[in-house]
C-alpha positions as CSV (number, residue, x, y, z in Angstrom):
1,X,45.6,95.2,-101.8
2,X,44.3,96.0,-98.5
3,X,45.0,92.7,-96.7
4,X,44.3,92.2,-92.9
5,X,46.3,90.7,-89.7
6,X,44.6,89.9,-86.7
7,X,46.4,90.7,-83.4
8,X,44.3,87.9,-81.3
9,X,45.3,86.9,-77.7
10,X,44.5,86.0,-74.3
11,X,43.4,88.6,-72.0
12,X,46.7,90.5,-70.6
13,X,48.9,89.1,-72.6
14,X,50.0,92.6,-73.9
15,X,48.1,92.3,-77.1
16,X,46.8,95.8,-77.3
17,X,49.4,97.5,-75.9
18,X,51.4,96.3,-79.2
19,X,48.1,97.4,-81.0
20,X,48.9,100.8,-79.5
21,X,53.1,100.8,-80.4
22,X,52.0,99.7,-84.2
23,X,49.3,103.0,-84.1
24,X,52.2,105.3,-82.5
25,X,54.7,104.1,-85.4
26,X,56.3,106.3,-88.0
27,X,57.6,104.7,-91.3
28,X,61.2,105.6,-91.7
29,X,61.1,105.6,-95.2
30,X,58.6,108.4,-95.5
31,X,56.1,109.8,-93.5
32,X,52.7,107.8,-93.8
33,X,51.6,107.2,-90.4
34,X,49.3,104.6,-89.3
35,X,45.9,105.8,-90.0
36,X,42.9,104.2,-88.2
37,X,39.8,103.1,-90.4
38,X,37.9,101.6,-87.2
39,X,38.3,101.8,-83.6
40,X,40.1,98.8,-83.8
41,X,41.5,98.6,-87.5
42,X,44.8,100.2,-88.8
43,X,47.3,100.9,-91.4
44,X,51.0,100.7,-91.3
45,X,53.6,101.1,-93.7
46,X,56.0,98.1,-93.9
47,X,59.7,99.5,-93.5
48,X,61.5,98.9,-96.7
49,X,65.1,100.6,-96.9
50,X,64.8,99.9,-100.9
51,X,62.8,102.9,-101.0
52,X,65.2,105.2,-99.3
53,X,67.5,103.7,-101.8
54,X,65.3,104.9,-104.5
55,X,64.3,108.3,-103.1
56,X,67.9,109.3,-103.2
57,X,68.7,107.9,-106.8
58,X,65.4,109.4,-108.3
59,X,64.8,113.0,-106.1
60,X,60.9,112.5,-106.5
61,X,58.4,115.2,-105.2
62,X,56.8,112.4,-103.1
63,X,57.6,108.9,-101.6
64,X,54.8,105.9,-101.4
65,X,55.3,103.2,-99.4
66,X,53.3,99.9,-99.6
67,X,50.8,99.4,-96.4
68,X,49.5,96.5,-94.1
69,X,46.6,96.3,-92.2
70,X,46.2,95.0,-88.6
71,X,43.1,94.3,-86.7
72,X,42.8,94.4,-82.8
73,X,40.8,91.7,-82.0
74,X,38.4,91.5,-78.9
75,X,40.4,89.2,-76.2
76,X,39.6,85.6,-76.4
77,X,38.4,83.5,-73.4
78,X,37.8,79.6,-72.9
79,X,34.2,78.7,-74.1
80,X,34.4,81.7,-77.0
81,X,32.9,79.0,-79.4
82,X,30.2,78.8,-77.8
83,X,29.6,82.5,-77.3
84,X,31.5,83.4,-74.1
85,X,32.4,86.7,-73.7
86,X,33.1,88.1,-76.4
87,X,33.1,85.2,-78.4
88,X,31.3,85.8,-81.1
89,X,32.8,89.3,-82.1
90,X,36.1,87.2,-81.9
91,X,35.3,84.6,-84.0
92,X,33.7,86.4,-86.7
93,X,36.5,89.4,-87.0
94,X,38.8,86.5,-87.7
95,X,37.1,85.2,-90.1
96,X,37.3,88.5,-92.0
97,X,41.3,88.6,-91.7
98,X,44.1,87.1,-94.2
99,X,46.7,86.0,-91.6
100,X,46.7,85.4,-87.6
101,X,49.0,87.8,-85.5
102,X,48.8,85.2,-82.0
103,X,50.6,87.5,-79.0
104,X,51.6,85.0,-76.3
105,X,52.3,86.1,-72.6
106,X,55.8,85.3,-72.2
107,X,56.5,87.3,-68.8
108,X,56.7,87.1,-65.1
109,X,54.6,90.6,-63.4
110,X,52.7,89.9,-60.3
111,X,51.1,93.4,-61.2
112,X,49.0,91.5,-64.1
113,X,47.2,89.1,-63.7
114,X,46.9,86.0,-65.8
115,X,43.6,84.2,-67.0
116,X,45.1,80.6,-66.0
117,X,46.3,81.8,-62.9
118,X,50.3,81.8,-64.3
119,X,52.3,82.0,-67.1
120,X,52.3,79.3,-69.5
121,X,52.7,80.0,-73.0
122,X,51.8,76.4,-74.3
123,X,48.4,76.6,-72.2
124,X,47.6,79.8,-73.9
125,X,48.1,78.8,-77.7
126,X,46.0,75.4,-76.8
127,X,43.1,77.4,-75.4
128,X,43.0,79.5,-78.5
129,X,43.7,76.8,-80.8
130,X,40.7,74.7,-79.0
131,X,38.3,77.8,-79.9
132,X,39.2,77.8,-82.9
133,X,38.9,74.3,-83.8
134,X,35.8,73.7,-82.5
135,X,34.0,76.1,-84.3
136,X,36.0,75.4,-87.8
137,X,34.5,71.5,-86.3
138,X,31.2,72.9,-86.5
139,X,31.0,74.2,-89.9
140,X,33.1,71.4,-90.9
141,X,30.1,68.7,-90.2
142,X,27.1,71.6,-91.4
143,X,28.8,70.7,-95.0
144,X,28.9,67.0,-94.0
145,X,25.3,67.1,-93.6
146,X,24.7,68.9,-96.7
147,X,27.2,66.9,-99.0
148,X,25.7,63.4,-97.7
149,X,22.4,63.9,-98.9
150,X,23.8,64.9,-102.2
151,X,26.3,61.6,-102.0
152,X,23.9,59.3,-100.8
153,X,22.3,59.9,-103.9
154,X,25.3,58.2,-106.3
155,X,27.3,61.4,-107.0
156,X,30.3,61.1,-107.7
157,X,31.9,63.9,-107.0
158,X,29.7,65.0,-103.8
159,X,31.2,61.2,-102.6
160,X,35.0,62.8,-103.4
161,X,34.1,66.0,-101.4
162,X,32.5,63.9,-98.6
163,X,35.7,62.1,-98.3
164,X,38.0,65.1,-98.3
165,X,35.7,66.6,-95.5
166,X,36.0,63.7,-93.2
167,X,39.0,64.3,-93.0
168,X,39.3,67.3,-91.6
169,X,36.6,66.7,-89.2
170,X,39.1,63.6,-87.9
171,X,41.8,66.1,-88.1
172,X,39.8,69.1,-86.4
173,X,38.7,66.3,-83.9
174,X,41.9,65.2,-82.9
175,X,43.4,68.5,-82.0
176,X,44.9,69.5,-85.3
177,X,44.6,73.0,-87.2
178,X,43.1,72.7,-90.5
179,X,46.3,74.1,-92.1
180,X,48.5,71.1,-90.4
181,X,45.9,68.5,-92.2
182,X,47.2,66.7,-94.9
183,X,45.3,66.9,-98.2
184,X,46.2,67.8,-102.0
185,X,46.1,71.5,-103.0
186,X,43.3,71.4,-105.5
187,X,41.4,70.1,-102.7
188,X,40.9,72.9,-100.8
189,X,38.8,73.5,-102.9
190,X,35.9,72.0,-100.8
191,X,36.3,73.7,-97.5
192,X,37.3,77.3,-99.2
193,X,33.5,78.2,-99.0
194,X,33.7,77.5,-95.0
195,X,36.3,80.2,-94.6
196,X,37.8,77.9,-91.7
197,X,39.8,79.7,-89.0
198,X,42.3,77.7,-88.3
199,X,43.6,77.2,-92.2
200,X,44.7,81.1,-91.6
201,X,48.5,81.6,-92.0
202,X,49.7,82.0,-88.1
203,X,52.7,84.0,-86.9
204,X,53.5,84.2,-83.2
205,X,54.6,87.0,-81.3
206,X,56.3,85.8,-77.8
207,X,55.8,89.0,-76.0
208,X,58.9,89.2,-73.2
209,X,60.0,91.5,-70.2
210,X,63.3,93.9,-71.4
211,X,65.9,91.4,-70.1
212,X,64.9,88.8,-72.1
213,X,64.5,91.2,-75.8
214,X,67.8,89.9,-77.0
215,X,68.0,86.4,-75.8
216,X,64.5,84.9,-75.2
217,X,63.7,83.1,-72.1
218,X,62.6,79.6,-70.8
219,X,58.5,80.8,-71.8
220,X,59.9,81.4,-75.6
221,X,62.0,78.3,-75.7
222,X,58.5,76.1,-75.0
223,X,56.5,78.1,-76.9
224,X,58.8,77.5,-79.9
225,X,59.3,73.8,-79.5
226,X,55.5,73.9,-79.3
227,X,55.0,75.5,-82.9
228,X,57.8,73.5,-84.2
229,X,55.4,71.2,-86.4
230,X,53.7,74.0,-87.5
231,X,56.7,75.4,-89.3
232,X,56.0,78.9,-87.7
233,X,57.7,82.0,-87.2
234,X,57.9,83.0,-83.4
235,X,58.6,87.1,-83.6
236,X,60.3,87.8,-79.9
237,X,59.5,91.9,-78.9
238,X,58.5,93.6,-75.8
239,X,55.3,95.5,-76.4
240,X,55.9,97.8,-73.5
241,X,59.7,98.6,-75.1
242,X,58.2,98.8,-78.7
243,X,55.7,101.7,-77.2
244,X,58.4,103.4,-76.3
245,X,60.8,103.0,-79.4
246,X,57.4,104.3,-81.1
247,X,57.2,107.6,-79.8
248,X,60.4,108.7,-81.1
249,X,60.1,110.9,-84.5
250,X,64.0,112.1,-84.6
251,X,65.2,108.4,-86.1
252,X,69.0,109.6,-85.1
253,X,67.4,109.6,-81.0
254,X,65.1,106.3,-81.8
255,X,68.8,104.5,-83.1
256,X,70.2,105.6,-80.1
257,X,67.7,104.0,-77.9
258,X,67.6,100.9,-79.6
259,X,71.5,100.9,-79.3
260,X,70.7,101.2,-75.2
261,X,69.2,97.8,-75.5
262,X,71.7,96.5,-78.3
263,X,68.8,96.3,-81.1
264,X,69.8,97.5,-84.6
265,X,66.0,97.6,-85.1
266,X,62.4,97.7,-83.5
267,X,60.6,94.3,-82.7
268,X,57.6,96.6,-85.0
269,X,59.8,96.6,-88.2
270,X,60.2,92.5,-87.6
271,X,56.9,91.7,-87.5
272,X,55.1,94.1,-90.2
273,X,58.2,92.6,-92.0
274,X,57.1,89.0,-90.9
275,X,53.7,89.7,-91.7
276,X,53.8,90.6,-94.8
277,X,56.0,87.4,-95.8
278,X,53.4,85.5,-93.9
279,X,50.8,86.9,-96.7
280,X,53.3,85.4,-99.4
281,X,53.5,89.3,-100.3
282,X,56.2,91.0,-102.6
283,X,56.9,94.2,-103.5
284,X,57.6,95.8,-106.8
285,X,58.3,99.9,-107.7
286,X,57.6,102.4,-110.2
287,X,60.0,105.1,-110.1
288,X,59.7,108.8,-111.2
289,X,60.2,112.6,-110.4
290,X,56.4,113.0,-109.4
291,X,56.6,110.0,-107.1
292,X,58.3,106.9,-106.1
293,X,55.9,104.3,-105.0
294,X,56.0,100.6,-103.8
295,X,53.0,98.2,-104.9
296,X,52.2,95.3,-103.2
297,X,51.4,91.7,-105.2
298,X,51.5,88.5,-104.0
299,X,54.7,85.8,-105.0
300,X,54.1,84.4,-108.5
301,X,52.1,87.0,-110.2
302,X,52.9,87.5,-113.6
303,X,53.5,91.1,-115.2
304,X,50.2,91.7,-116.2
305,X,48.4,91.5,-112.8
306,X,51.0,93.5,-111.5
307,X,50.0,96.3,-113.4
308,X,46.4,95.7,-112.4
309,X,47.2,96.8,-109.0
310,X,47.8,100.3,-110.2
311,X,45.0,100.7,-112.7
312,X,42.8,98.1,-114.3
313,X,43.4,99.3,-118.2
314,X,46.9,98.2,-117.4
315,X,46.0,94.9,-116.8
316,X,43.4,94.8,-119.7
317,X,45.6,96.8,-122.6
318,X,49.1,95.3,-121.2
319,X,51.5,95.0,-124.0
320,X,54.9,95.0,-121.9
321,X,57.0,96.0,-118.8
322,X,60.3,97.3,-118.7
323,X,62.3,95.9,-116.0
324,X,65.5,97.4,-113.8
325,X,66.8,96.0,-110.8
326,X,67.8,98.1,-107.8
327,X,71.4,96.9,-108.0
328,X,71.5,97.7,-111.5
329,X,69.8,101.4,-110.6
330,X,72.4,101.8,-107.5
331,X,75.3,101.2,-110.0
332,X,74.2,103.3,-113.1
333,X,72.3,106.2,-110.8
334,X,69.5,107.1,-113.6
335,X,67.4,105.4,-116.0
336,X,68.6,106.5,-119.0
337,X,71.9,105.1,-118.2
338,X,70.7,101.8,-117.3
339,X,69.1,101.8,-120.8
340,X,72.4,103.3,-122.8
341,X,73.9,100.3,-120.7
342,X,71.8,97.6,-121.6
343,X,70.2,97.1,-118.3
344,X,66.4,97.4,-118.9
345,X,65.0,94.1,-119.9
346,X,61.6,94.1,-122.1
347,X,59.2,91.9,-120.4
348,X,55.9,89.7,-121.7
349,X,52.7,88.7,-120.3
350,X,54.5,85.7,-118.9
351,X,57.2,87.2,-116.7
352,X,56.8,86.3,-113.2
353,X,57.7,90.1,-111.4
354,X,60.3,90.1,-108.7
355,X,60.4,91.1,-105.5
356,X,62.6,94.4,-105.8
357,X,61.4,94.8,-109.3
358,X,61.6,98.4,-110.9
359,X,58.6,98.5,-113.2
360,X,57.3,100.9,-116.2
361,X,54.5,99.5,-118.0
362,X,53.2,99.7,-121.6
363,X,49.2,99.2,-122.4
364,X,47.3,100.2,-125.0
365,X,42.7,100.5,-124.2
């Protein structure tokens, strides 16, 4: 499931430079370094100590962790809905993304500059925000305009959709994101086509100076009370530490250097980590002496699609799953002895999988 973040920000608010850390970072589970697929686009593995876990139970010839994606974004400025700067680049590589990565200056340096002239973390998530609204606003009333014709003419359920995109438009209007407006599930249906920006899941990374890694400062504090309707996550890290903590490949020298600044681990692992929950993601494993893989899935799929994400004939001849948990494999070491001690569970099409889960899969095409 190759599923995107977008790192968007100001300009200078130490958005590339975590780009950069994430690009220099080695898993510690195995070594799958970040790859890059474009200039600005690439992979990282999302630190999971289940798999270690696993690797030392099963001894397999090779170790696959599950991946992320994150997109450097072209910096944002005032008036980007309308085209300024880089505005339009912006705009439509967000569209493209799953979830919104939003790095927020939250740090004094006379040495960079600010685009508002000083730090203010609330002024910077409003200019984006703004952007972003107004051009979800625009495509909001193109439908409008289409869907009015349509309800003018007595339909019944063009009238339904009408309604439904009103009020987003009053929401969108009145400051709101689309994903803070109020409306039943099923109908988000109508404004799924629109791809609107500001629906996107949003997790916020309060980038700080070194003093402030462990206990935030008075820029984090308002940017927090700020998201606080939002129900957000705000991630705290120091991009120019995490470059740092990302050149290390001896992991016994990267602990030590963490320890110097009393982290037990890097701002990195907490947001891929973060990310990936934002994505309502879970992971599952198959387990082997060839290999010892993790699969990504999102919350609520049921056994069959799981096994879809490893080959399709999975999905279409699936007859059943056997199941182990990892605390079940940490306690009874091998397979076979979970089975002998009753601790493999056969699965149907209708078992909802896990995260954790240790899968082997039956099918028949």
């Amino acid at each position: 499931m190759a599923l995107q973040c977008g790192i968007v920000g100001l300009p200078n608010v130490g958005k590339s430079t975590l780009f950069n850390a994430l690009s220099s970072a080695k898993a510690e589970a195995a070594n799958f370094p970040f790859c890059t697929i474009e200039p600005n686009v690439g992979v990282v593995t999302v630190p999971d100590q289940r798999l270690q876990i696993l690797e030392d139970l099963v001894k397999p010839n090779k170790l696959v962790p599950t991946v992320i994606e994150f997109v450097d974004i072209a910096g944002l400025v005032k008036g980007a809905s309308k085209g300024e700067g880089l505005g339009n680049k912006f705009l439509a590589n967000i569209r493209e993304v799953d979830a919104i990565i939003h790095v927020i200056r939250c740090f004094q340096d006379d040495n960079i500059v600010h685009v508002a002239g000083g730090v203010d973390p609330v002024f910077d998530k409003e200019v984006i925000d703004t952007e972003l609204q107004l051009k979800d606003l625009e495509s909001v009333e193109k439908k409008i305009i289409r869907i009015e014709k349509i309800a003018k003419s007595g339909d019944a359920k063009a009238k339904k959709e009408l309604e439904i995109l009103q009020l987003f438009k009053q929401g969108l209007e009145s400051g709101k994101n689309a994903r803070a407006i109020e409306v039943e599930k099923e109908d988000l249906e109508v404004v799924r086509d629109l791809h609107l920006l500001t629906i996107k899941p949003v997790l916020y990374v309060a980038n700080v100076e070194e003093g402030s890694i462990l206990t935030g400062n008075k820029f984090v504090e308002q940017l927090r009370e700020k998201v606080k309707e939002e129900n957000a996550e705000v991630i705290v890290l120091c991009a120019a530490i995490e470059s740092q903590i990302a050149e290390f490949e001896d992991q016994e020298e990267k602990a030590m250097f963490l320890s110097e600044y009393g982290l037990d681990e890097s701002g990195l692992n907490k947001l891929i980590q973060a990310a990936y929950k934002l994505l309502n993601l879970i992971t599952y494993f198959t387990a082997g002496v060839q290999e010892v893989r993790a699969w990504t899935i999102k919350k609520g799929w049921k056994a069959p699609q799981a096994a879809g994400v490893i080959h399709s004939d999975f999905e279409r001849g699936f007859i059943k799953a056997e199941v182990i948990k990892l605390n079940d494999y940490q306690t009874f070491k091998t397979e076979s002895a979970c089975r002998e001690n009753g601790k493999i569970s056969i699965e149907g099409k209708e078992y909802v999988v896990q995260d954790g889960d240790i899968m082997h899969f039956r099918f028949n095409v």
